[in-house]
C-alpha positions in Angstrom: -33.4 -38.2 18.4 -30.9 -38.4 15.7 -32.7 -36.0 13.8 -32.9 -33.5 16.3 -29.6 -33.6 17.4 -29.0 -32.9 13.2 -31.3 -29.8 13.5 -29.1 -28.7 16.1 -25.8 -29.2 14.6 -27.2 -27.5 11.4 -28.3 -24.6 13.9 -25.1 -24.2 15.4 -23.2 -23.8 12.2 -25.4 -21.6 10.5 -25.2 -19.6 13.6 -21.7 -19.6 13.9 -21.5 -18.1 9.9 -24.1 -15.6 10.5 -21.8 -14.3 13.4 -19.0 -14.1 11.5 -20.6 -12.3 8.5 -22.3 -9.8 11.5 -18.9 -8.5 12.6 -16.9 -8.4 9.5 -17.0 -5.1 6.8 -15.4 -4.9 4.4 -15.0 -0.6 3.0 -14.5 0.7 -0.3 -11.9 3.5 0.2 -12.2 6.5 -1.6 -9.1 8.8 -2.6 -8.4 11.9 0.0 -9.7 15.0 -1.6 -8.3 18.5 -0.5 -9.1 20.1 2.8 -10.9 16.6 3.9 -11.6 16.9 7.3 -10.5 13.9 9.3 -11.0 15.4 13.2 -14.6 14.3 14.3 -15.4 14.2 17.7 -17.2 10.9 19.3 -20.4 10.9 20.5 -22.3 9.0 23.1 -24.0 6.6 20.1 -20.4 6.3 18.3 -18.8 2.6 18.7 -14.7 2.9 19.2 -12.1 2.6 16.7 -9.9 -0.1 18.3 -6.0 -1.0 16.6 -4.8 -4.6 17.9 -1.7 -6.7 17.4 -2.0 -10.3 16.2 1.1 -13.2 16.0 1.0 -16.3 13.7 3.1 -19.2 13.8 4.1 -18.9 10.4 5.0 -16.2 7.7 7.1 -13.4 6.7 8.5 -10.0 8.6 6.6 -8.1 5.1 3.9 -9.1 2.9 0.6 -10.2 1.9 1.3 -12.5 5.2 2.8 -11.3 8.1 3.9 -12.9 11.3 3.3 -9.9 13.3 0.5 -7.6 11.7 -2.0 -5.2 13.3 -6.0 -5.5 13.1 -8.8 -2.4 13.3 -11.9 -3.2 14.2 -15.0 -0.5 14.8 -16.8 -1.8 17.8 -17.1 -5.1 17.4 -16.5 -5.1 14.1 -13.4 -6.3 11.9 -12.5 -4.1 9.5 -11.7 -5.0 5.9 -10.4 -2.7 3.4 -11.6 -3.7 -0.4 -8.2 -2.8 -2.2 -9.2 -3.6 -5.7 -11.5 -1.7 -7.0 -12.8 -3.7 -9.7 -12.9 -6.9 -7.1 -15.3 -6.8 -4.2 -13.2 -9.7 -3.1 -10.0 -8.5 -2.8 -9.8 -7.6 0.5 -7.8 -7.2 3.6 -8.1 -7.0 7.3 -3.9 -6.8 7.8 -1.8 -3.9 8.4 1.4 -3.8 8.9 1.4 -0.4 10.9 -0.9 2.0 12.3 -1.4 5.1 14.6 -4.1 7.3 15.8 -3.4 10.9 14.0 -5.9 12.8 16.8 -6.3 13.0 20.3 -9.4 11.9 20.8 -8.7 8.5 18.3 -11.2 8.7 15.5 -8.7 8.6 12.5 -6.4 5.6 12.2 -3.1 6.1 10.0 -2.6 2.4 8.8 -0.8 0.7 5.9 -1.8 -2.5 4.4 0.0 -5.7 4.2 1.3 -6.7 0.9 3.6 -8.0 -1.2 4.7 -4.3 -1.9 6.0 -4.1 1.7 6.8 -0.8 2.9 5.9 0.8 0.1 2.4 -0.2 0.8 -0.7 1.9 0.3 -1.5 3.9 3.0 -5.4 4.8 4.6 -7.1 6.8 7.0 -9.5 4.4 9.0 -12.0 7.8 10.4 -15.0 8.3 12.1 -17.3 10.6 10.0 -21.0 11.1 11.0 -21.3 8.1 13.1 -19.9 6.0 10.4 -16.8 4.6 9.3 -15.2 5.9 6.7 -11.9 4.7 4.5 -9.5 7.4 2.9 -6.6 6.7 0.4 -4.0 8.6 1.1 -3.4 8.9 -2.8 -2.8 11.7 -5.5 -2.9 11.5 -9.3 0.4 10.7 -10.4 1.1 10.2 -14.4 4.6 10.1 -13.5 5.6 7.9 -10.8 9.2 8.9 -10.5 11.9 7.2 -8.1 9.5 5.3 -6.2 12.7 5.6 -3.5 11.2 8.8 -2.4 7.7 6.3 -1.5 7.5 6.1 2.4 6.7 7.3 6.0 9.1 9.6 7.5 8.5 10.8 11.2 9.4 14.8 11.3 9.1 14.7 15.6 5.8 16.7 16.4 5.1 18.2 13.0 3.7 14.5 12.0 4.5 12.4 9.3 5.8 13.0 6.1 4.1 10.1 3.5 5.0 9.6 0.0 6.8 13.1 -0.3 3.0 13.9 -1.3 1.5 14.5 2.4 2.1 16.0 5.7 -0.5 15.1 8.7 -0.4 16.3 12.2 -0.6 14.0 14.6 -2.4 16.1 16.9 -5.6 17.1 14.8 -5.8 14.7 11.7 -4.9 17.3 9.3 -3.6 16.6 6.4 -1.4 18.8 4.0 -0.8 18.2 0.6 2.7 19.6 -0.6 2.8 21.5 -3.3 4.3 19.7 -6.1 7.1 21.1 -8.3 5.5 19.1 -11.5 2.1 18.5 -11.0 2.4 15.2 -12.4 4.6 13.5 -10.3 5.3 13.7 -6.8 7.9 15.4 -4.9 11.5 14.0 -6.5 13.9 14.8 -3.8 15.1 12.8 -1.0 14.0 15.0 2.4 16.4 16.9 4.0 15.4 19.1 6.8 12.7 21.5 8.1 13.0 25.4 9.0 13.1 26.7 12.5 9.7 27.8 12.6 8.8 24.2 11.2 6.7 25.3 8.4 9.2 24.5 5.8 10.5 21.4 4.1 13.7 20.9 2.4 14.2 18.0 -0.3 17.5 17.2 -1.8 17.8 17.0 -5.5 20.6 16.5 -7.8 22.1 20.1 -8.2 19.4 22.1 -6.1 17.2 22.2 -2.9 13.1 22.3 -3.4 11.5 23.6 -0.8 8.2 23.6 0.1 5.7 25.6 2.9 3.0 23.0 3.8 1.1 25.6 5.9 1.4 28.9 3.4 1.3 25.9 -0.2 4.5 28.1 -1.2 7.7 26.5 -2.8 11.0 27.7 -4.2 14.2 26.2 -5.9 17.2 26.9 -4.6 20.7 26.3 -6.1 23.0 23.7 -4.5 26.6 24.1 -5.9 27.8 21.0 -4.4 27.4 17.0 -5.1 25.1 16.0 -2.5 26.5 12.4 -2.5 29.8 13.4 -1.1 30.3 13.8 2.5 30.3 17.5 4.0 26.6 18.5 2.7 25.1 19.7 6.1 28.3 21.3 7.1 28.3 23.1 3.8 25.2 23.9 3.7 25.3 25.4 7.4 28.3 27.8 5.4 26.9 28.9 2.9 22.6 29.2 3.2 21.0 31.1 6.0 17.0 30.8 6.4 15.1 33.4 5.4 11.7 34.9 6.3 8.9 36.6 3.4 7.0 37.0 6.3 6.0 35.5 9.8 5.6 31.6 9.6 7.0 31.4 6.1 11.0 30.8 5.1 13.4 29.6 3.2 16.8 28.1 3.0 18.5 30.8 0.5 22.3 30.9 -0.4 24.3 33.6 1.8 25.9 36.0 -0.1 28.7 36.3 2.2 29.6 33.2 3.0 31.4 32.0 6.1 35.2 31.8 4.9 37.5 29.1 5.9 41.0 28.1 5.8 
């Protein structure tokens, strides 16, 4: 009897394993290559992507060990990211934030929890021919620059702005990459605004404002004849730069010639 009920303990456990290995995956992530297409449509075969929040008693608002963090799982199955490389077991299930970037939810904006905080790397989590698939939203960068300008910035129903490197639409999983003014570094300019026709964005530098088209991969420096850390930037630049159009759905934010004169 005692023997049988060992079998049966031994049984349980081994089960209990094999169940957790079943619905746990960990991905490799490969880095976002241009004109990637992230907007699949499900099909009757394809299991959910599903975003979920978790609380723990203990641990930190940021970090490898959140109180409050976020899970993915694809159908019933957790999803790890591997993000080493070079270790297959340096891996990580948390996020710290996440959204959906289509309608139909097939491509999950997330970023991982780690000790770099909000300056974490960021991923696509995407259906792609009935598999999962794990995109770094990453670009080759010899010079990292102000890693001030690192971050996700919500421009309203354009999308997001991430890293001063990428725009994605919310709506369709697109993603842009913005033309860089050196090709080895990323965007160094704080972001400032966006053109009427939304197609333009406008970061603050020291002495001039880069702008770049994200739907026409067009850019232009522009003078700016004022300190930007003192106060009355917006109203001076309201004075003294008018936008622009080259043609329909491209412009940009060029100085006036006859500025508005004031007492």
């Amino acid at each position: 009897m005692r023997k049988l009920l060992t079998v049966i303990a031994l049984t349980l456990i081994l089960g209990s394993c094999t169940k957790k290995e079943a619905f746990e995956k960990v991905y490799l992530s490969h880095v976002i290559n241009p004109g990637e297409s992230f907007n699949e449509y499900p099909s009757e075969i394809d299991s959910a992507i599903t975003f979920n929040v978790h609380q723990e008693k203990v641990g930190k608002t940021l970090g490898a060990n959140p109180k409050v963090w976020y899970g993915v799982k694809f159908g019933d199955t957790v999803v790890r990211i591997q993000t080493n490389k070079a270790d297959p077991n340096y891996s990580n299930e948390k996020f710290i934030r996440g959204k959906f970037m289509n309608t139909q939810k097939t491509s999950l904006l997330v970023q991982i929890a780690d000790n770099f905080g909000y300056k974490a790397k960021f991923y696509l989590i995407s259906l792609k021919n009935h598999q999962l698939s794990v995109t770094e939203l990453r670009r080759p960068t010899a010079q990292e620059g102000d890693l001030n300008y690192i971050g996700l910035i919500h421009l309203g129903s354009e999308g997001y702005l991430l890293n001063n490197d990428f725009l994605i639409n919310p709506v369709n999983s697109q993603v842009y990459f913005l033309k860089r003014e050196n090709q080895d570094e990323r965007i160094q300019g704080q972001y400032l605004l966006k053109s009427p026709d939304k197609g333009t964005l406008v970061f603050m530098k020291d002495s001039s404002l880069y702008q770049v088209n994200y739907e026409n991969d067009e850019s232009i420096n522009v003078p700016l004849r004022i300190d930007p850390t003192k106060p009355g930037l917006y109203m001076y630049i309201q004075e003294n730069y008018v936008w622009k159009s080259k043609r329909p759905r491209l412009s940009f934010l060029m100085e006036d010639k006859n500025p508005l004169v004031t007492n």
